[in-house]
Predicted model as a PDB file, atoms N, CA, C, CB and O in Angstrom, pLDDT in the B-factor column:
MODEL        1                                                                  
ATOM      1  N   UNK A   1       1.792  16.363   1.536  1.00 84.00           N  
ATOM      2  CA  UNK A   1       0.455  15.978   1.973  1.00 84.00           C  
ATOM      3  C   UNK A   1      -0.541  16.002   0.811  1.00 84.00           C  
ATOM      4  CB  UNK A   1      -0.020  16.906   3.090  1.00 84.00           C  
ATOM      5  O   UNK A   1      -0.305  16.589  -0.245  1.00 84.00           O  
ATOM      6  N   UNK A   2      -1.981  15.143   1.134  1.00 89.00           N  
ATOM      7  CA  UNK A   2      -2.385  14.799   0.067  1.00 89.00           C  
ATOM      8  C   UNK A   2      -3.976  16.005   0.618  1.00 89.00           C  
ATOM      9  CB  UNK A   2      -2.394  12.833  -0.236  1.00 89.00           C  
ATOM     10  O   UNK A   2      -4.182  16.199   1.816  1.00 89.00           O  
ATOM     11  N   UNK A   3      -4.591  16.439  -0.120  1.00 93.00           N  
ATOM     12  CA  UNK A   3      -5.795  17.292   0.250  1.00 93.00           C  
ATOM     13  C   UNK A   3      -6.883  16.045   0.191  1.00 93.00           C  
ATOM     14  CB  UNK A   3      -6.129  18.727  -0.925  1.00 93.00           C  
ATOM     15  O   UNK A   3      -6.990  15.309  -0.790  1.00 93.00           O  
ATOM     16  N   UNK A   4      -7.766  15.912   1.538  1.00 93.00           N  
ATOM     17  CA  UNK A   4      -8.745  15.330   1.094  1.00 93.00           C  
ATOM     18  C   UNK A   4      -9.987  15.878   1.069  1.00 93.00           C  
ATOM     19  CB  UNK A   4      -8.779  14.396   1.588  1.00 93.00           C  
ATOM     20  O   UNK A   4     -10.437  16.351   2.113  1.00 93.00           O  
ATOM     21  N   UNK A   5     -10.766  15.905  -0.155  1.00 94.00           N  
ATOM     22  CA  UNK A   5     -11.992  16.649  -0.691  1.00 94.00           C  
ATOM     23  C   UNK A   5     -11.986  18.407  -0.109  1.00 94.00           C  
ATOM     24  CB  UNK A   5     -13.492  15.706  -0.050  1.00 94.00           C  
ATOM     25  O   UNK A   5     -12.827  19.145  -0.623  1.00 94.00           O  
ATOM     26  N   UNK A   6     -11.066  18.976   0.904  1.00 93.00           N  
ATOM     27  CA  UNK A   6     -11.057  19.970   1.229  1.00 93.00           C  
ATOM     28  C   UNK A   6     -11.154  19.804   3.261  1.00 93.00           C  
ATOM     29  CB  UNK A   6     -12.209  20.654   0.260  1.00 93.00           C  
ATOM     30  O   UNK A   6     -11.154  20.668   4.138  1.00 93.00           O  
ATOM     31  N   UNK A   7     -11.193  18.971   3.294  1.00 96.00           N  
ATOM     32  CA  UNK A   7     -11.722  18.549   4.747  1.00 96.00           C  
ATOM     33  C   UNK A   7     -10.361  18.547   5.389  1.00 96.00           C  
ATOM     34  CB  UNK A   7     -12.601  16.961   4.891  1.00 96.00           C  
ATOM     35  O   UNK A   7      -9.954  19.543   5.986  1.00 96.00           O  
ATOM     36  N   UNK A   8      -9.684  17.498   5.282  1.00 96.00           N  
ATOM     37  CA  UNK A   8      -8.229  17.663   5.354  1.00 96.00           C  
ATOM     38  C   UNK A   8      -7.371  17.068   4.858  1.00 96.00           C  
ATOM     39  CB  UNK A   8      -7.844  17.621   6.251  1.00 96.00           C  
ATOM     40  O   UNK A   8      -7.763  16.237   4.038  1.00 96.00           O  
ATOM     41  N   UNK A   9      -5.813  17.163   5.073  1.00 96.00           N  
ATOM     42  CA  UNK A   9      -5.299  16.859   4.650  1.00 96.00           C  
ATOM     43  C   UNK A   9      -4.194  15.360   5.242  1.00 96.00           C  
ATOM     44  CB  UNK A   9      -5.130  17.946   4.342  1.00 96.00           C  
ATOM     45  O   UNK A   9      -3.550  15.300   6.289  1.00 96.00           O  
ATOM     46  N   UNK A  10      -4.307  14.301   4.134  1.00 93.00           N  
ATOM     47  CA  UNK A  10      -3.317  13.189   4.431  1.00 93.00           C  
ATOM     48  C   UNK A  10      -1.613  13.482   4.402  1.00 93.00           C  
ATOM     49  CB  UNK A  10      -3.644  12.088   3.342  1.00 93.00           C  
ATOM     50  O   UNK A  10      -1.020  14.357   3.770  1.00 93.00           O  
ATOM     51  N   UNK A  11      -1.166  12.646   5.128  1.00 93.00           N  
ATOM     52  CA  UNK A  11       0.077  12.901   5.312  1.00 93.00           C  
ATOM     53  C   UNK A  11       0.760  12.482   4.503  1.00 93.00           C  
ATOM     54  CB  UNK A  11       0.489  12.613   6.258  1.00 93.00           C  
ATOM     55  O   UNK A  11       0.198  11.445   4.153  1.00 93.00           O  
ATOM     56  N   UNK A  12       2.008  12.643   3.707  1.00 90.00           N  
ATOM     57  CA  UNK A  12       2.496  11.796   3.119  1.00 90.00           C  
ATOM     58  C   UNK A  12       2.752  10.661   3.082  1.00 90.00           C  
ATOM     59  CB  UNK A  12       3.005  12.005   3.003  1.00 90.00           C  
ATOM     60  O   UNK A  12       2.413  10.306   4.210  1.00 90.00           O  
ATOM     61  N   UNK A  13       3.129   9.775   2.570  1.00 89.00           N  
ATOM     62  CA  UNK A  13       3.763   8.322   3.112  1.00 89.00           C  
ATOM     63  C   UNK A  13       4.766   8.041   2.413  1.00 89.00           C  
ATOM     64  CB  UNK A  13       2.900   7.073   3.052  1.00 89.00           C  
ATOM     65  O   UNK A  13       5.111   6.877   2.612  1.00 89.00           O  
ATOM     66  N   UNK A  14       5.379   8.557   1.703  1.00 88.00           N  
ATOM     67  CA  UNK A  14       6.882   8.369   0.643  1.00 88.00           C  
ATOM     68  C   UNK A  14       7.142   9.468   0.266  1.00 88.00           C  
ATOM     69  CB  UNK A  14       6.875   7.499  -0.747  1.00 88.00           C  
ATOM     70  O   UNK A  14       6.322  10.301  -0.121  1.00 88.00           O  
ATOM     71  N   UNK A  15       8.610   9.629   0.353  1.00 91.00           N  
ATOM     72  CA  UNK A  15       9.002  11.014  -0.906  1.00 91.00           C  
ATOM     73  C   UNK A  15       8.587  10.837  -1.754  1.00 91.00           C  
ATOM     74  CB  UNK A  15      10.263  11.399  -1.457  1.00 91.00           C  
ATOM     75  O   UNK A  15       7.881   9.885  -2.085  1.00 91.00           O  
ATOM     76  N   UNK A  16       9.008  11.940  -2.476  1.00 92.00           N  
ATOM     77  CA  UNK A  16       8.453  12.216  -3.798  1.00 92.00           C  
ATOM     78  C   UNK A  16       9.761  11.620  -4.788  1.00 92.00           C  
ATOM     79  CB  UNK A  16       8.050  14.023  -3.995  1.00 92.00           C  
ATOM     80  O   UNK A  16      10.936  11.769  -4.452  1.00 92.00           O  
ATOM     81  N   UNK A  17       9.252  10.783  -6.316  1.00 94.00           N  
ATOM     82  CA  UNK A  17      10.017   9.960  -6.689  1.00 94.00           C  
ATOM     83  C   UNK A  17       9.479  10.245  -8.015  1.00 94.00           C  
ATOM     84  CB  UNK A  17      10.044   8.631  -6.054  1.00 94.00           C  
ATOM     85  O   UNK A  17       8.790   9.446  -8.649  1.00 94.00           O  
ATOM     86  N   UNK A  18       9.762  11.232  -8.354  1.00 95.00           N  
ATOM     87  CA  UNK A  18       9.699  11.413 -10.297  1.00 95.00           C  
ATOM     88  C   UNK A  18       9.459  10.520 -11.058  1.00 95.00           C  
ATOM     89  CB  UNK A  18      10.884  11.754 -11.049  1.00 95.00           C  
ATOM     90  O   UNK A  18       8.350  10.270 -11.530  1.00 95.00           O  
ATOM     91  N   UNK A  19      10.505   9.921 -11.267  1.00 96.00           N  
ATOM     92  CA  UNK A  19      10.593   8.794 -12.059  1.00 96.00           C  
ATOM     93  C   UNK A  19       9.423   7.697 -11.757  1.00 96.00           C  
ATOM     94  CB  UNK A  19      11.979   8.222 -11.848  1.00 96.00           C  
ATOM     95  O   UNK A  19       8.603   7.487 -12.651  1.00 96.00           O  
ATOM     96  N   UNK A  20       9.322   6.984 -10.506  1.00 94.00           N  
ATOM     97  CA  UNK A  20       8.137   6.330 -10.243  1.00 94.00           C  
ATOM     98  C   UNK A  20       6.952   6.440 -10.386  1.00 94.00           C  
ATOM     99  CB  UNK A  20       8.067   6.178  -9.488  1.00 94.00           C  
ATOM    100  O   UNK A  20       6.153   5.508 -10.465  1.00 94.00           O  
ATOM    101  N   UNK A  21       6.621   8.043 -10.454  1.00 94.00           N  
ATOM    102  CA  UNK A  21       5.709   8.298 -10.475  1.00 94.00           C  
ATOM    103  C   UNK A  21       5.293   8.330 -12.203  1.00 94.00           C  
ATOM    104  CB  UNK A  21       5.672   9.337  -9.597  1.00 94.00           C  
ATOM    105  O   UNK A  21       4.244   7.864 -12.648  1.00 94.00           O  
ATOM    106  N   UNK A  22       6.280   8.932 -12.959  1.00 96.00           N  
ATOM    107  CA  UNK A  22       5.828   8.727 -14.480  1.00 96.00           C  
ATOM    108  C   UNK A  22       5.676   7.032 -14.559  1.00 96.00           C  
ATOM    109  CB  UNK A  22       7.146   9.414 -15.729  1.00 96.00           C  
ATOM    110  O   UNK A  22       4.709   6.673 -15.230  1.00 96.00           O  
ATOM    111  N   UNK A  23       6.239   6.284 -14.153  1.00 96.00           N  
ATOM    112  CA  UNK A  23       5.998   4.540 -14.534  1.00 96.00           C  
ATOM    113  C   UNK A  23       4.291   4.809 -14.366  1.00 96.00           C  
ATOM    114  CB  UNK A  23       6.895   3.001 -13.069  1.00 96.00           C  
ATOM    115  O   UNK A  23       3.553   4.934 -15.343  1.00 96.00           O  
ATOM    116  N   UNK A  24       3.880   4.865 -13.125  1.00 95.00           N  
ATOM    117  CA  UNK A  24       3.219   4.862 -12.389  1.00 95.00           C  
ATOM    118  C   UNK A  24       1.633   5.212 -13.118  1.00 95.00           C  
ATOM    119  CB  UNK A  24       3.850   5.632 -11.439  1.00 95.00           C  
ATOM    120  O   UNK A  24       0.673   4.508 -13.430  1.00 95.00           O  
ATOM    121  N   UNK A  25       1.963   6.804 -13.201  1.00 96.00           N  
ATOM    122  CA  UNK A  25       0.890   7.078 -14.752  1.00 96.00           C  
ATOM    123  C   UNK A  25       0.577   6.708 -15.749  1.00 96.00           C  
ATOM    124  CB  UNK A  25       0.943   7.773 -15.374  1.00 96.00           C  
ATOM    125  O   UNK A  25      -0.551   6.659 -16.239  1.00 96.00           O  
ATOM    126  N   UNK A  26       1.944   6.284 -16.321  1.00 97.00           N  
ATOM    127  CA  UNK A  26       1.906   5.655 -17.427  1.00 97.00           C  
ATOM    128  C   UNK A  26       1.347   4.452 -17.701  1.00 97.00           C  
ATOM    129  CB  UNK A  26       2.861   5.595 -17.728  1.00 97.00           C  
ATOM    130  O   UNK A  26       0.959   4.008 -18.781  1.00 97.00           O  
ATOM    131  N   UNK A  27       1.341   3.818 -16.293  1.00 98.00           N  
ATOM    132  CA  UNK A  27       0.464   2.510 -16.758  1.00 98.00           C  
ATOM    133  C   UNK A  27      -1.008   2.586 -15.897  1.00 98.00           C  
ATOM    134  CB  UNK A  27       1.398   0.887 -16.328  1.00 98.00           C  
ATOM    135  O   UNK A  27      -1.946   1.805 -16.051  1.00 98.00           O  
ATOM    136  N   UNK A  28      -0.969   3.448 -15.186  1.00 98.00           N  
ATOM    137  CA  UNK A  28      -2.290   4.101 -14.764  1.00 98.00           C  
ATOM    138  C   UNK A  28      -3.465   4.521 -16.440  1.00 98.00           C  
ATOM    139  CB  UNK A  28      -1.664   5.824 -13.742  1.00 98.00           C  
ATOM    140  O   UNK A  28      -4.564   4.158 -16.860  1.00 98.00           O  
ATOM    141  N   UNK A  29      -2.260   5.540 -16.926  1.00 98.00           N  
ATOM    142  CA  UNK A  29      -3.237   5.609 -18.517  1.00 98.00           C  
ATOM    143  C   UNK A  29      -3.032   4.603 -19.427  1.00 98.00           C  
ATOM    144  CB  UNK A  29      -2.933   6.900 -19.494  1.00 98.00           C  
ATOM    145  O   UNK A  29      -3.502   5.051 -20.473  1.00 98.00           O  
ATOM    146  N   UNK A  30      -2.802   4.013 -19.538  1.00 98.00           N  
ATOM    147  CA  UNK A  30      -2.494   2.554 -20.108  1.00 98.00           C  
ATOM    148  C   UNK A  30      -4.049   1.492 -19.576  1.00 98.00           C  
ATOM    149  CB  UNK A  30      -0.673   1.879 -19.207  1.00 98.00           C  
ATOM    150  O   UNK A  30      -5.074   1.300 -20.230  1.00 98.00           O  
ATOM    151  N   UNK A  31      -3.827   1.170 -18.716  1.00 98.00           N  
ATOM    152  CA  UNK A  31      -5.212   0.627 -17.819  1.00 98.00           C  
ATOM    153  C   UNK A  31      -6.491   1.396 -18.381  1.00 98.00           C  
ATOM    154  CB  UNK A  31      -5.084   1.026 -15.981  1.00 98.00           C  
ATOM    155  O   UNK A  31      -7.145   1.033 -19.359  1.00 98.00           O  
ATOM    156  N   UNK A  32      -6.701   2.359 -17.708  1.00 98.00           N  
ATOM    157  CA  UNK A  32      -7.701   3.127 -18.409  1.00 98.00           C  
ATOM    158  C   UNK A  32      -8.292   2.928 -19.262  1.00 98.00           C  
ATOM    159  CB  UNK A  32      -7.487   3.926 -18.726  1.00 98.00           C  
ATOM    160  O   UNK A  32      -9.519   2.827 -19.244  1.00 98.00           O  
ATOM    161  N   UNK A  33      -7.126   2.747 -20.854  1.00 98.00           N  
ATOM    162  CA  UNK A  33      -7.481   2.690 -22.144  1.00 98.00           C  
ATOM    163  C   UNK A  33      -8.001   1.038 -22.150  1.00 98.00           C  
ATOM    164  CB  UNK A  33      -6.160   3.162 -23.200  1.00 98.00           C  
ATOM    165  O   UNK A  33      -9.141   0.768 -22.526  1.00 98.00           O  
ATOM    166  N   UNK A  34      -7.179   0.117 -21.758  1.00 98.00           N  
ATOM    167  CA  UNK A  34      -7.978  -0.959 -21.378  1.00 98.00           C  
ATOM    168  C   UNK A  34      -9.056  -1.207 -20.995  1.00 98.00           C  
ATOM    169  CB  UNK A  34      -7.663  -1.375 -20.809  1.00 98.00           C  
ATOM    170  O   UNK A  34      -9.662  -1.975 -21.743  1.00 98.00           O  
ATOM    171  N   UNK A  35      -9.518  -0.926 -20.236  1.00 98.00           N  
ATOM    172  CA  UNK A  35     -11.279  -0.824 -19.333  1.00 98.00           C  
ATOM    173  C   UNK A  35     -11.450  -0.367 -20.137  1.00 98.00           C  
ATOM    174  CB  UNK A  35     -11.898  -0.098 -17.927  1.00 98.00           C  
ATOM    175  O   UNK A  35     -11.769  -1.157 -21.026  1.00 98.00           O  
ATOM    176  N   UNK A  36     -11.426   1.030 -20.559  1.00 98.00           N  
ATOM    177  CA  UNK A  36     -12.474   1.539 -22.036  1.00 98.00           C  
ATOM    178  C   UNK A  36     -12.734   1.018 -23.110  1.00 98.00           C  
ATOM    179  CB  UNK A  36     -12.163   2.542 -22.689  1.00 98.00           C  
ATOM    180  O   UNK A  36     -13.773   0.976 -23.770  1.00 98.00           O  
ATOM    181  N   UNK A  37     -11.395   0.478 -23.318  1.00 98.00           N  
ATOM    182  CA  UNK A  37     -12.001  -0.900 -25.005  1.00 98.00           C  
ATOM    183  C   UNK A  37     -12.657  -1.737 -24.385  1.00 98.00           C  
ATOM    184  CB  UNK A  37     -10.669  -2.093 -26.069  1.00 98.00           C  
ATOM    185  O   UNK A  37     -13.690  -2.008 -24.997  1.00 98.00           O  
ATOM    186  N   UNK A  38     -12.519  -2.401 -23.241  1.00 98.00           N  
ATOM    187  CA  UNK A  38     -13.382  -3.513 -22.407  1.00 98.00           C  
ATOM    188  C   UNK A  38     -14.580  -3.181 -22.768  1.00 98.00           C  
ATOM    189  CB  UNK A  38     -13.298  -3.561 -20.794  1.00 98.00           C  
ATOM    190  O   UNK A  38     -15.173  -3.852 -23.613  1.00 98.00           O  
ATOM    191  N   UNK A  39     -15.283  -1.806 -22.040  1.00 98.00           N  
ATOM    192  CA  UNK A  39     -15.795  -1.442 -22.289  1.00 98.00           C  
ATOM    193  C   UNK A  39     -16.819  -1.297 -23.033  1.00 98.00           C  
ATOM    194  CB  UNK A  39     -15.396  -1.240 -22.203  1.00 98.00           C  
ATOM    195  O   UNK A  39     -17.978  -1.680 -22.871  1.00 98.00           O  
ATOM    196  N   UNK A  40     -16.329  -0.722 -23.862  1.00 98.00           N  
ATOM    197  CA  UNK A  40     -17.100  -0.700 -25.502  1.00 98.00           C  
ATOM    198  C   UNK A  40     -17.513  -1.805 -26.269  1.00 98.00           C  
ATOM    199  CB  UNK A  40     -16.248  -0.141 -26.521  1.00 98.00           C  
ATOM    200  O   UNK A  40     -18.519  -1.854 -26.976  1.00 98.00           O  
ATOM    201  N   UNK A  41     -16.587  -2.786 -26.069  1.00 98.00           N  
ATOM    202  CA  UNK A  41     -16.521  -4.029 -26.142  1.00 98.00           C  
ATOM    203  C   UNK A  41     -17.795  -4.764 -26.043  1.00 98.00           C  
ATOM    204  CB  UNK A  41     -15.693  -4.388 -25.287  1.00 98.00           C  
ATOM    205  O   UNK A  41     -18.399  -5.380 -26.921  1.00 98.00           O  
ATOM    206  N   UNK A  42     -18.156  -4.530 -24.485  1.00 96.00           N  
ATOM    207  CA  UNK A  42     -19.443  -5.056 -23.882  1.00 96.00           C  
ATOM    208  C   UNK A  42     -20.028  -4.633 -24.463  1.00 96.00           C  
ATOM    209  CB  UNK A  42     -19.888  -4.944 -22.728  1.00 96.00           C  
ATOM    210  O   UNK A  42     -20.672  -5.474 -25.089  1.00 96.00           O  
ATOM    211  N   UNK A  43     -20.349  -3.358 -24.791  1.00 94.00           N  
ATOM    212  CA  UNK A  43     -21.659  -2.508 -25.095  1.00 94.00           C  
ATOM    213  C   UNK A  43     -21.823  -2.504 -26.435  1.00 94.00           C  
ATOM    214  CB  UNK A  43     -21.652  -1.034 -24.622  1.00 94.00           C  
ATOM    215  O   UNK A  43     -22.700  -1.852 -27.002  1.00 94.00           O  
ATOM    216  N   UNK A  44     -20.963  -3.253 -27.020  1.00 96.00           N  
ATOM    217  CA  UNK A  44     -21.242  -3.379 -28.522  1.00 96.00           C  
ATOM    218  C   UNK A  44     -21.585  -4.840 -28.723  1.00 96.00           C  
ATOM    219  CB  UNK A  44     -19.951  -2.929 -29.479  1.00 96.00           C  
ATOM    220  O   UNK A  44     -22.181  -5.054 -29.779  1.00 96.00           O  
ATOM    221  N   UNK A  45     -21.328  -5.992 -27.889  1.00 94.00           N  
ATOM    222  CA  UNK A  45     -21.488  -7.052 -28.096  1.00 94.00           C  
ATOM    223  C   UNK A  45     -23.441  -7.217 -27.584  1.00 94.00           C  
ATOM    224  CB  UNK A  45     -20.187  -7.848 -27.300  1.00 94.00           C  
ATOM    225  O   UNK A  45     -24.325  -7.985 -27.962  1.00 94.00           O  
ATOM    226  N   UNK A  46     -23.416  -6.219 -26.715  1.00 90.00           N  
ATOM    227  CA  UNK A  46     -25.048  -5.997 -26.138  1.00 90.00           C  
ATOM    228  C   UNK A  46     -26.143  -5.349 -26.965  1.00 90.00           C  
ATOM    229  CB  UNK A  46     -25.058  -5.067 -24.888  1.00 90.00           C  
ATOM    230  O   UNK A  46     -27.343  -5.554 -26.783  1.00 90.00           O  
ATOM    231  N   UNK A  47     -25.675  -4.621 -27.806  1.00 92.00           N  
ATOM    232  CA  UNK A  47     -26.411  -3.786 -28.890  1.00 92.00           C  
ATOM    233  C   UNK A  47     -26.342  -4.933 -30.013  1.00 92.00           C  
ATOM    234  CB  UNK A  47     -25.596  -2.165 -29.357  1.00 92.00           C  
ATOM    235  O   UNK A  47     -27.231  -4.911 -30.864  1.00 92.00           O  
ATOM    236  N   UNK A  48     -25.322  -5.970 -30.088  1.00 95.00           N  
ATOM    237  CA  UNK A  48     -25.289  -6.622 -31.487  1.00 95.00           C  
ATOM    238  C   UNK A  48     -26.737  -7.538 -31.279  1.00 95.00           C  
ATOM    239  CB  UNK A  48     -23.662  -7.675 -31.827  1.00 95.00           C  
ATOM    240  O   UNK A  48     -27.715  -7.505 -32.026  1.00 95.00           O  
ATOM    241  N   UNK A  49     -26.532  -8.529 -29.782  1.00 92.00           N  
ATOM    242  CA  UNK A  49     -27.451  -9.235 -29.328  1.00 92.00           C  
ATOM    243  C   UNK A  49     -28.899  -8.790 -29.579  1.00 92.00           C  
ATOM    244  CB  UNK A  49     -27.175  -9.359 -28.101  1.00 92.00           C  
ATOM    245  O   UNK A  49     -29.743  -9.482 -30.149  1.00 92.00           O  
ATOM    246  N   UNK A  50     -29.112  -7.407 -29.029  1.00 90.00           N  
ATOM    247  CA  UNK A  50     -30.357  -6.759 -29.488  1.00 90.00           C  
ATOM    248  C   UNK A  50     -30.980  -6.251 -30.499  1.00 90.00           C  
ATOM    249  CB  UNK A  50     -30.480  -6.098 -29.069  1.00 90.00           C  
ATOM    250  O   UNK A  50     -32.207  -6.154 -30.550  1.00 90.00           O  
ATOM    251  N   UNK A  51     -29.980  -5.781 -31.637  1.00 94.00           N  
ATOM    252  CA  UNK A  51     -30.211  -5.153 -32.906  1.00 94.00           C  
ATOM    253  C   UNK A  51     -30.121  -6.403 -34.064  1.00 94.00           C  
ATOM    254  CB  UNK A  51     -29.044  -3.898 -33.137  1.00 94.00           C  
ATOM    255  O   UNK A  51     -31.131  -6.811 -34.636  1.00 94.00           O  
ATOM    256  N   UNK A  52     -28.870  -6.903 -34.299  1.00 95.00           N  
ATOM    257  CA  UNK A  52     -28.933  -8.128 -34.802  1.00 95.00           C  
ATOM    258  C   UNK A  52     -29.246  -9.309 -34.714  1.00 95.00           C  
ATOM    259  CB  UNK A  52     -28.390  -8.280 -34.956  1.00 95.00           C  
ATOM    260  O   UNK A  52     -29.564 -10.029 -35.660  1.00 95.00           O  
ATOM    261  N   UNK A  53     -29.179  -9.654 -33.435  1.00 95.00           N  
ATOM    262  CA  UNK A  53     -28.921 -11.928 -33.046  1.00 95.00           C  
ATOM    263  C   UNK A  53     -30.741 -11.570 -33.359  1.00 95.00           C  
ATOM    264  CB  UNK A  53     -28.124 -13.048 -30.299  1.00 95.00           C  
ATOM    265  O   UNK A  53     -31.600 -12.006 -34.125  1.00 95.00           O  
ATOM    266  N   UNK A  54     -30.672 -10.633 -32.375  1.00 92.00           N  
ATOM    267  CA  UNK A  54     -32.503 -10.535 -31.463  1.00 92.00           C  
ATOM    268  C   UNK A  54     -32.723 -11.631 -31.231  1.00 92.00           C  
ATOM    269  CB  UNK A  54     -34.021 -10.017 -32.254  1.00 92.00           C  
ATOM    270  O   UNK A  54     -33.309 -12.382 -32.011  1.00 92.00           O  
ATOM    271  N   UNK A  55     -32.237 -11.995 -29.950  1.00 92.00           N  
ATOM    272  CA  UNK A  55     -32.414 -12.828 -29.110  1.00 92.00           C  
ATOM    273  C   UNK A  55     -32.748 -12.431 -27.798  1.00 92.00           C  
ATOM    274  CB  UNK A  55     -31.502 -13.487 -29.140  1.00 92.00           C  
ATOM    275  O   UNK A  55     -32.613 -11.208 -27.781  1.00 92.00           O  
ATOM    276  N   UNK A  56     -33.056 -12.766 -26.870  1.00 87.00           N  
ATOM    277  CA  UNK A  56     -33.965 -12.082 -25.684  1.00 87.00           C  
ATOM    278  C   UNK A  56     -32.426 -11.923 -24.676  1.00 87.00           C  
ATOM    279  CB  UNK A  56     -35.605 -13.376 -24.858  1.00 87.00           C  
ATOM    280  O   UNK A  56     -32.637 -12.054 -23.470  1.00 87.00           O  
ATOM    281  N   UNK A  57     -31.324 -11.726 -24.977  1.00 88.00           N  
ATOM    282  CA  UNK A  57     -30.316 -11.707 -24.200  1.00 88.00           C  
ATOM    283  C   UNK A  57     -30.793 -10.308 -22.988  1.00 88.00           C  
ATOM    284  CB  UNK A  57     -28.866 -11.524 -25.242  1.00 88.00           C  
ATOM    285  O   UNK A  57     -31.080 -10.191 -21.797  1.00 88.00           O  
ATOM    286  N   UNK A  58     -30.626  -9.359 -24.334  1.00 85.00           N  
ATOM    287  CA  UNK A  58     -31.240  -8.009 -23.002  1.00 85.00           C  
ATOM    288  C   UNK A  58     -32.288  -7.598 -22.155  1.00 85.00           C  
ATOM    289  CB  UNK A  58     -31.370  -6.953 -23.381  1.00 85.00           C  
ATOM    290  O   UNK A  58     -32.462  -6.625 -21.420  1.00 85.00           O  
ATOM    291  N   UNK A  59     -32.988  -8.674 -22.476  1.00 86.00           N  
ATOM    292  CA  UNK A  59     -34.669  -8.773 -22.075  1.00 86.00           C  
ATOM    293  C   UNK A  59     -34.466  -9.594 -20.844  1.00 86.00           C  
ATOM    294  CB  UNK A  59     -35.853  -9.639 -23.329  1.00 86.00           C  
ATOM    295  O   UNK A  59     -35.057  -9.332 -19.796  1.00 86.00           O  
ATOM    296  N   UNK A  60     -33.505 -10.736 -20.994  1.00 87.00           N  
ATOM    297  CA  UNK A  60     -33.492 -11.188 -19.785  1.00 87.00           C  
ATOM    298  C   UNK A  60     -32.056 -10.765 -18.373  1.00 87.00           C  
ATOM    299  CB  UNK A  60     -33.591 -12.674 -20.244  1.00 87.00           C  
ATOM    300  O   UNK A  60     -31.595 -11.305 -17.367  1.00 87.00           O  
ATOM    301  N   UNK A  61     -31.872  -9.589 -19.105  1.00 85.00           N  
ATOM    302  CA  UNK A  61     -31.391  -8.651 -18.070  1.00 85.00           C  
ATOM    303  C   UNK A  61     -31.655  -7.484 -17.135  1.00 85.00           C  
ATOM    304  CB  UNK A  61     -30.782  -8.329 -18.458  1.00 85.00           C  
ATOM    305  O   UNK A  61     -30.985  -6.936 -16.260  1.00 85.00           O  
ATOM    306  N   UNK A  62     -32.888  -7.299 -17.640  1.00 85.00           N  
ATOM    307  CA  UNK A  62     -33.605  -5.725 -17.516  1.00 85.00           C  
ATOM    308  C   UNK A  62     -34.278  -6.674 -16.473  1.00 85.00           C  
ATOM    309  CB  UNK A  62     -34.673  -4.705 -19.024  1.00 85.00           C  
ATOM    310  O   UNK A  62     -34.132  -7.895 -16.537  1.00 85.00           O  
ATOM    311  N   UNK A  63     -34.991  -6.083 -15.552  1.00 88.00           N  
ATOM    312  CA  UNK A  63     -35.909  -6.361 -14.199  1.00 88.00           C  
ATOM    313  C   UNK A  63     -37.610  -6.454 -15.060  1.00 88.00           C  
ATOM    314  CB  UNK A  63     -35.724  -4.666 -12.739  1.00 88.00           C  
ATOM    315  O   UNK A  63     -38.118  -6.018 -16.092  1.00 88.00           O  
ATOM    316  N   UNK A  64     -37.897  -7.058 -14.224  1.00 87.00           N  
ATOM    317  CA  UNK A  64     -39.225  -6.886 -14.999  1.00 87.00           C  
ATOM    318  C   UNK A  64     -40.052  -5.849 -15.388  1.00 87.00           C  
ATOM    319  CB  UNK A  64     -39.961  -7.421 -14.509  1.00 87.00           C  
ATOM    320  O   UNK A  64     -40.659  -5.695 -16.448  1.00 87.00           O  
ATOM    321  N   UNK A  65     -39.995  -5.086 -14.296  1.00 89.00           N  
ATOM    322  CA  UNK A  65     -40.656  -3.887 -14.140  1.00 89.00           C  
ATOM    323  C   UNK A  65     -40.075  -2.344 -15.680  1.00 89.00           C  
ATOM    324  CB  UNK A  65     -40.129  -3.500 -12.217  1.00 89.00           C  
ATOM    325  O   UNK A  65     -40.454  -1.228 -16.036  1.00 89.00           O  
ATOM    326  N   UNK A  66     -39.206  -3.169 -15.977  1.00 87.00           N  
ATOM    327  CA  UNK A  66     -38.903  -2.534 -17.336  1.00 87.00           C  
ATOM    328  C   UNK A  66     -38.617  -3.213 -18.769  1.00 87.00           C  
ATOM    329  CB  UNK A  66     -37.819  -1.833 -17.107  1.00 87.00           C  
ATOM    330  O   UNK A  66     -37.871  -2.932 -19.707  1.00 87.00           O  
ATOM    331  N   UNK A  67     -39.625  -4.316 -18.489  1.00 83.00           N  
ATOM    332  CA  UNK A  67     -39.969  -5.284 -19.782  1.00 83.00           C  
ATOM    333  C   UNK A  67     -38.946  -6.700 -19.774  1.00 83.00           C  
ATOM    334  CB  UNK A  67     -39.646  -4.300 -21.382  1.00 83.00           C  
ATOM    335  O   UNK A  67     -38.817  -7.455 -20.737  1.00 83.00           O  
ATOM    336  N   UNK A  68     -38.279  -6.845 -18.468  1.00 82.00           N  
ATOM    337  CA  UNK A  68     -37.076  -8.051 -18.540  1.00 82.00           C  
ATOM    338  C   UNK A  68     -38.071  -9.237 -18.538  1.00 82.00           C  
ATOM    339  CB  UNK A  68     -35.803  -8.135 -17.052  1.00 82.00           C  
ATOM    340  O   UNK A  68     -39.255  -8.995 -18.304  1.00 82.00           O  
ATOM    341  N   UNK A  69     -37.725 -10.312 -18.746  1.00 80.00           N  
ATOM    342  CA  UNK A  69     -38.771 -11.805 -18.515  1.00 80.00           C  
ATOM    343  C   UNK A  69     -38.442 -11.952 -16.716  1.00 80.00           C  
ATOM    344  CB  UNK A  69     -37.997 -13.714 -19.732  1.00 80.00           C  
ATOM    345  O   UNK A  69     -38.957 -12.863 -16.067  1.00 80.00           O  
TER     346      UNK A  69                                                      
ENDMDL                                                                          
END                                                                             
């Protein structure tokens, strides 16, 4: 069974399978590391726009009410 938040608990739904389960993680942390370069990715291509291009890219993302157009 699986604990949920402390409230209760789920039932199983499969044995337990070692092996599957390392695949399983393994590309669970694999993914992860993906989205995180994604990630960074964005947030560096957004800082370049603003620090270098300076072009109103981030300006016209922000709401107005915090300086967006």
């Amino acid at each position: 069974p699986t604990p949920f938040f402390g409230l209760f608990e789920l039932p199983a739904l499969v044995a337990k399978n070692q092996a599957f389960a390392e695949q399983v993680f393994g590309n669970h942390r694999i993914l992860g590391f993906v989205i995180t370069v994604l990630a960074a990715m964005h947030i560096a291509a957004a800082l370049q726009h603003y620090f270098l291009v300076k072009d109103r890219v981030m300006q016209r993302m922000l709401p107005r009410a915090l300086g967006g157009d």
